[in-house]
VOPAGU-2260 file (C-alpha; in pm, 1 decimal, decimal comma):
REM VOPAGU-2260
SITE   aa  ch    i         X         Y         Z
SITE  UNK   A    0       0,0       0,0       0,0
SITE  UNK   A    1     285,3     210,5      92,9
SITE  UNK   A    2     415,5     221,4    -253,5
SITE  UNK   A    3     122,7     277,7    -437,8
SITE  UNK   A    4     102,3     584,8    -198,8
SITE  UNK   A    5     441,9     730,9    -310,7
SITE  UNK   A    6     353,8     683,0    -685,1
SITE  UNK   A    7      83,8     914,6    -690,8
SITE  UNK   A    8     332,8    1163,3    -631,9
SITE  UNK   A    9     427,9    1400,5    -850,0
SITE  UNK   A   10     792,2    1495,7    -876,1
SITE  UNK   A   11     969,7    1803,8    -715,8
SITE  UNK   A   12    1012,2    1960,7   -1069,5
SITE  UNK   A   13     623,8    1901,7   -1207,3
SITE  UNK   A   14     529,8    2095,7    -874,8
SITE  UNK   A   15     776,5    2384,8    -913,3
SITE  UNK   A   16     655,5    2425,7   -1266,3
SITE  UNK   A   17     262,1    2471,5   -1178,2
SITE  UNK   A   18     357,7    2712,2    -918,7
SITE  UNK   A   19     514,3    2973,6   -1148,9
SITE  UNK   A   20     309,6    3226,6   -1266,4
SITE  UNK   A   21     153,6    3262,5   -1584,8
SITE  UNK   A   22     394,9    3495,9   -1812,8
SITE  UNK   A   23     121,4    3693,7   -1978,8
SITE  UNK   A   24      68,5    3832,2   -1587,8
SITE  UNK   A   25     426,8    3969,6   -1571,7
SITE  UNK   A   26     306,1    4290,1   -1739,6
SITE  UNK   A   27     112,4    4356,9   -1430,6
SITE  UNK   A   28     417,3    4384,9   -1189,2
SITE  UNK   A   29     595,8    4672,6   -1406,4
SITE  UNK   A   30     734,2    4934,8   -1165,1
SITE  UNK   A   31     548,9    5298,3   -1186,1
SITE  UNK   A   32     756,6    5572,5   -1440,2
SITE  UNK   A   33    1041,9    5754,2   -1230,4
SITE  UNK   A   34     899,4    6069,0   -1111,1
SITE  UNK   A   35    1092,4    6394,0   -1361,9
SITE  UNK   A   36    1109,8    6746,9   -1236,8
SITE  UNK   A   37     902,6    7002,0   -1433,9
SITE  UNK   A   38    1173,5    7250,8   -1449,6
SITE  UNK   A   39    1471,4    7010,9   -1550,8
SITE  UNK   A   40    1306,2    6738,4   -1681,4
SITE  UNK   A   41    1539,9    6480,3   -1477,4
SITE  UNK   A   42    1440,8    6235,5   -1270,4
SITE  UNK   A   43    1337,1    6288,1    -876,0
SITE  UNK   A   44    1463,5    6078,2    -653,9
SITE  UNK   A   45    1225,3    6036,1    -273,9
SITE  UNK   A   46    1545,9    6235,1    -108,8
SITE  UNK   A   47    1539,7    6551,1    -299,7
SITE  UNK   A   48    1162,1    6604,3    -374,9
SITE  UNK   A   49     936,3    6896,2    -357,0
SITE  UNK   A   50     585,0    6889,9    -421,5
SITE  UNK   A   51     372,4    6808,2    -567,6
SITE  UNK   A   52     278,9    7141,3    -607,8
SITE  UNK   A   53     -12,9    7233,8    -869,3
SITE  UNK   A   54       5,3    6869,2    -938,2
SITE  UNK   A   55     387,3    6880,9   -1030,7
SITE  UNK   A   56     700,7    6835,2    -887,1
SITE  UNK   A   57    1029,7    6992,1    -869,9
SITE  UNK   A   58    1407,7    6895,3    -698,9
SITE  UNK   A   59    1523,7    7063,5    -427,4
SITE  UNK   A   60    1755,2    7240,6    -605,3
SITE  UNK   A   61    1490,3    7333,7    -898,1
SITE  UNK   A   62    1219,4    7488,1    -668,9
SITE  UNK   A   63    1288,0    7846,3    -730,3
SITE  UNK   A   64    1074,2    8131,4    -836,2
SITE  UNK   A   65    1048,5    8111,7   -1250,4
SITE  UNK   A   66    1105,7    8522,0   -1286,4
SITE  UNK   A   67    1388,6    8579,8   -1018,2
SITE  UNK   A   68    1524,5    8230,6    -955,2
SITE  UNK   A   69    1485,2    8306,3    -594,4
SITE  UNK   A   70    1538,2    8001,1    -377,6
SITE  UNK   A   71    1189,8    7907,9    -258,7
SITE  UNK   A   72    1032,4    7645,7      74,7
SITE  UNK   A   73     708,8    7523,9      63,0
SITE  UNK   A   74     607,8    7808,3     305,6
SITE  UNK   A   75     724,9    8054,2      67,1
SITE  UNK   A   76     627,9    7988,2    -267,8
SITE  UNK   A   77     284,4    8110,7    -454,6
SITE  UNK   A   78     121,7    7961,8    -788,0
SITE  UNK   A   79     -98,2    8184,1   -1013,1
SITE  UNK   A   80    -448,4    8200,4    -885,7
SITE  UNK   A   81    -597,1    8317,9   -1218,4
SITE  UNK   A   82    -452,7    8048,9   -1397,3
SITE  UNK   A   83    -476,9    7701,4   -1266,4
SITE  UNK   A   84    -313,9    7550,1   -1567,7
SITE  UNK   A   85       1,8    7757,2   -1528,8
SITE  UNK   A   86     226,0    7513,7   -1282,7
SITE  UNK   A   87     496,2    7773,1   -1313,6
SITE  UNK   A   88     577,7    7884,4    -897,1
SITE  UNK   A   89     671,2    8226,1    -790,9
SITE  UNK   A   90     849,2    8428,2    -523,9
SITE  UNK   A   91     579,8    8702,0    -318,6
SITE  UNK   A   92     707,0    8999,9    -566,2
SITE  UNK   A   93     666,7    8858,3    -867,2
SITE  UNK   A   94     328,4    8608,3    -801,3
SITE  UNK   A   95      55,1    8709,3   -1067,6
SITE  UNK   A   96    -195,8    8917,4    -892,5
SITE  UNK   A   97    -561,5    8842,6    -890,2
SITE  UNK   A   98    -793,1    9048,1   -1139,3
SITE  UNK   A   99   -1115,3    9114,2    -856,0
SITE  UNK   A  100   -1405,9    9264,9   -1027,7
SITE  UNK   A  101   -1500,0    9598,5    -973,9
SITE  UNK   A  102   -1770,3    9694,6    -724,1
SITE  UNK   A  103   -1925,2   10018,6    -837,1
């Protein structure tokens, strides 16, 4: 009985085989794009990211005012608020000012 047992069995290698996933799933697993800085256009590593800001983000280095290439934190910089699609940042002086209607 004992060796009718061990013949139904498979082998080590028909087991390791079934267990492998199907290749057509591989394309599944595909690590996300690197993120790329707006301003440079390189690639961001976690370390020396900013943002995202307006839905973008910069380096470290690259997070600067677009007019005066001031330095900027994400206390200090401003984005336009008349123009959502412009993902440019600015420094206080230079930030677009917003038209208000008039009130007569």
């Amino acid at each position: 009985m004992a060796s009718a047992e061990v013949a139904s069995f498979s082998s080590p290698s028909s087991i390791a085989m079934s267990n492998a996933p199907p290749k057509r799933l591989r394309g599944l697993f595909v690590p996300p794009p690197p993120d790329k800085c707006t301003r440079c256009g390189n690639r961001v590593y976690q370390v020396e990211k900013v943002g995202p800001v307006n839905e973008v983000i910069f380096h470290k280095q690259c997070f600067k005012c677009c007019q005066c290439e001031q330095h900027l934190t994400l206390k200090t910089y401003f984005t336009n608020q008349d123009d959502f699609s412009d993902k440019k940042i600015y420094c206080n002086k230079h930030c677009p000012k917003v038209n208000t209607p008039d009130m007569d």
